[in-house]
C-alpha positions, 0 to 999 in steps of 0.5 A: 968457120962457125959451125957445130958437128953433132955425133952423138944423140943428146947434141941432135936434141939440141940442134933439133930444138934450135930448129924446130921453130925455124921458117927455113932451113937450108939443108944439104947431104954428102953421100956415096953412091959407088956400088950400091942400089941406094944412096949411102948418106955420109953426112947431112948439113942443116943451116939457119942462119944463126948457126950452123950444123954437121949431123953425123948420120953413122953415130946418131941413133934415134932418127924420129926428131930428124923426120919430124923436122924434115917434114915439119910443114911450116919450115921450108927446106931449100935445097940446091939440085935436091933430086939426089938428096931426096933418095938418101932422105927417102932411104935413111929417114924413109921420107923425103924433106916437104915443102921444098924450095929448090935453088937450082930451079929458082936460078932458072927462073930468074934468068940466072942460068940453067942447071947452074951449079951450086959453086956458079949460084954463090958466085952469081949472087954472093960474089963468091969462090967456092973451093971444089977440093972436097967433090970426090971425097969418102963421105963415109970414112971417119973421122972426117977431115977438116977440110971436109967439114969446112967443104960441107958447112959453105954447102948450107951457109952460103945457100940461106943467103941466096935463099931470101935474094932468090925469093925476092926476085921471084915474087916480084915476078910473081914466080915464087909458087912456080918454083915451090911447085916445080921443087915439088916435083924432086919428092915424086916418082924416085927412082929407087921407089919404082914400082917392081912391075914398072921396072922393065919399062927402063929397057932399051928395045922392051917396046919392039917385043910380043905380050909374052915376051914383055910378061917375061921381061916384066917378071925378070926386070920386077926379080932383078929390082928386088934382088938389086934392093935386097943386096942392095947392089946396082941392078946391073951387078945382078944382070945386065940390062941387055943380058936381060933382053938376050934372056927373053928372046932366047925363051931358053927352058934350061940352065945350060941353055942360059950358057949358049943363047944368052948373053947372061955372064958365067957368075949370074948364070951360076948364082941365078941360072935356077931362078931364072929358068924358073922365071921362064917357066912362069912366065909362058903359063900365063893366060893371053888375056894377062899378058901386059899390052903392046905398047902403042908407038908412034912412029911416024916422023915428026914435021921438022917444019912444025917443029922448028916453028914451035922451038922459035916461039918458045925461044921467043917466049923464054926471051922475053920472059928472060926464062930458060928456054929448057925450063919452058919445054923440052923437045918431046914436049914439042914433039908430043904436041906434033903428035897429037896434031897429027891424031886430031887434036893438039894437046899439051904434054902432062908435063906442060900443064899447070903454070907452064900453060897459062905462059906458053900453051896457047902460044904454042897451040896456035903455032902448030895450027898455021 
């Protein structure tokens, strides 16, 4: 298997030579993710078709030609479920790879199947097993075994092959930029980049609280993110997302309150019980006018008659458009729509503006009207 393992500074500037004129480049990352916040990356792979790269991202040192490249605008980065590789992008080179093309989204596209796993891309189009006996392997580990290496190379050496066989396809279809727009979407909103402040909209039941019992969810869920980030440790190793829950409602004003009315372990009250009541305090000395807003949710029950006639036009649509349906849409969306036809006037979701509504929108529309 050809390909080279570049370890050391002056091999990268060589590689990045290689590439720099490249219109694609097919790129993957081996990571670990075990108890962190962040994604740890062990390995980055690039291929161009004529050669083949394994960047070791634990001895390279100068990193600013690898951000250069990732985010060189007429080289196209495809990928395949590239939604994780864009947080280790995002964390080790503090960008995330653009233009992207992802390989996953484009199989759904052409009717080749649905989150279709990379080992099931490669059979569908190359006619070829891939071994999975490198899955679960220490990426971080050194030196690395061969195996690993040859596991990690057929990662970029088969995907710039599938490359020009799915973009054939999908011009002919004239679906290309749907893909290229829908790949965009891996490089916004990722979770590791959430804003402190949003945080607390990740807990179960934050919807069934009082504006000030929100503040203070609001407070300790923004504290807990960033005290996640500092350790860099999963959020729930610092409090548990339903220990949280258990703190603001309990509105305890003392360390030892912590220990009786809340569902917080020995260890966090121990090491953030101060921090904590602290937080408490705070929160019940803002003002009511700024306190965050009741989140509005509508309860009301969705019309399963209504929903079922949208779920057939858009089976009927993604068949004959030989799309995945799950691609079209999603049940919230039709849901969604459900919703704002009992308000007054039918809508598409946000999610389902652009190039899903010019194929399924007025469909849609006009179903939930009859």
């Amino acid at each position: 298997m050809d390909y080279h393992y570049i370890s050391t500074d002056a091999e990268l500037s060589a590689m990045l030579r290689a590439c720099r004129d490249q219109p694609v480049l097919a790129v993957d990352t081996e990571f670990a993710r075990f108890n962190t916040y962040y994604p740890m990356v062990g390995l980055l792979q690039i291929g161009i078709g004529t050669a083949n790269y394994l960047v070791d991202p634990l001895t390279i040192e100068h990193l600013e030609g690898l951000r250069e490249l990732m985010t060189h605008e007429a080289t196209l980065k495809v990928l395949h479920s590239g939604s994780e590789d864009m947080e280790v992008f995002q964390h080790w080179l503090g960008c995330v790879p653009t233009p992207v093309f992802d390989s996953q989204i484009a199989a759904a596209m052409v009717g080749a199947g649905y989150a279709l796993s990379y080992q099931k891309l490669v059979a569908h189009y190359l006619e070829i097993d891939v071994p999975k006996g490198e899955t679960r392997s220490d990426w971080l580990a050194r030196p690395l075994r061969q195996s690993q290496c040859d596991y990690a190379a057929l990662d970029v050496i088969h995907l710039f092959d599938i490359y020009p066989k799915l973009a054939a396809e999908l011009k002919a279809l004239g679906r290309y930029e749907w893909v290229i727009t829908e790949s965009k979407k891996l490089t916004e909103q990722l979770p590791t980049q959430t804003p402190h402040d949003e945080a607390y909209f990740k807990i179960k039941g934050y919807s069934s609280l009082n504006r000030r019992q929100l503040q203070l969810l609001k407070v300790v869920c923004a504290w807990r993110e960033q005290e996640a980030q500092r350790q860099n440790v999963p959020r729930n190793r610092i409090v548990e997302g339903e220990a949280v829950l258990s703190l603001v409602l309990s509105q305890v004003d003392s360390v030892a309150a912590l220990a009786q009315n809340t569902q917080l372990s020995r260890r966090a009250i121990s090491r953030y019980g101060e921090v904590l009541v602290e937080l408490v305090r705070q929160a019940s000395a803002i003002p009511e006018a700024e306190l965050p807003p009741k989140p509005v949710i509508d309860t009301t029950p969705v019309n399963k008659t209504k929903l079922d006639r949208l779920r057939q036009v858009l089976a009927q649509q993604a068949k004959l458009l030989n799309i995945a349906p799950e691609l079209l849409g999603r049940r919230r969306d039709l849901e969604s729509i459900i919703k704002s036809d009992n308000q007054g006037k039918a809508a598409l979701p946000k999610h389902m503006m652009g190039w899903r509504a010019a194929i399924i929108g007025k469909p849609l529309l006009e179903a939930i009207g009859k």
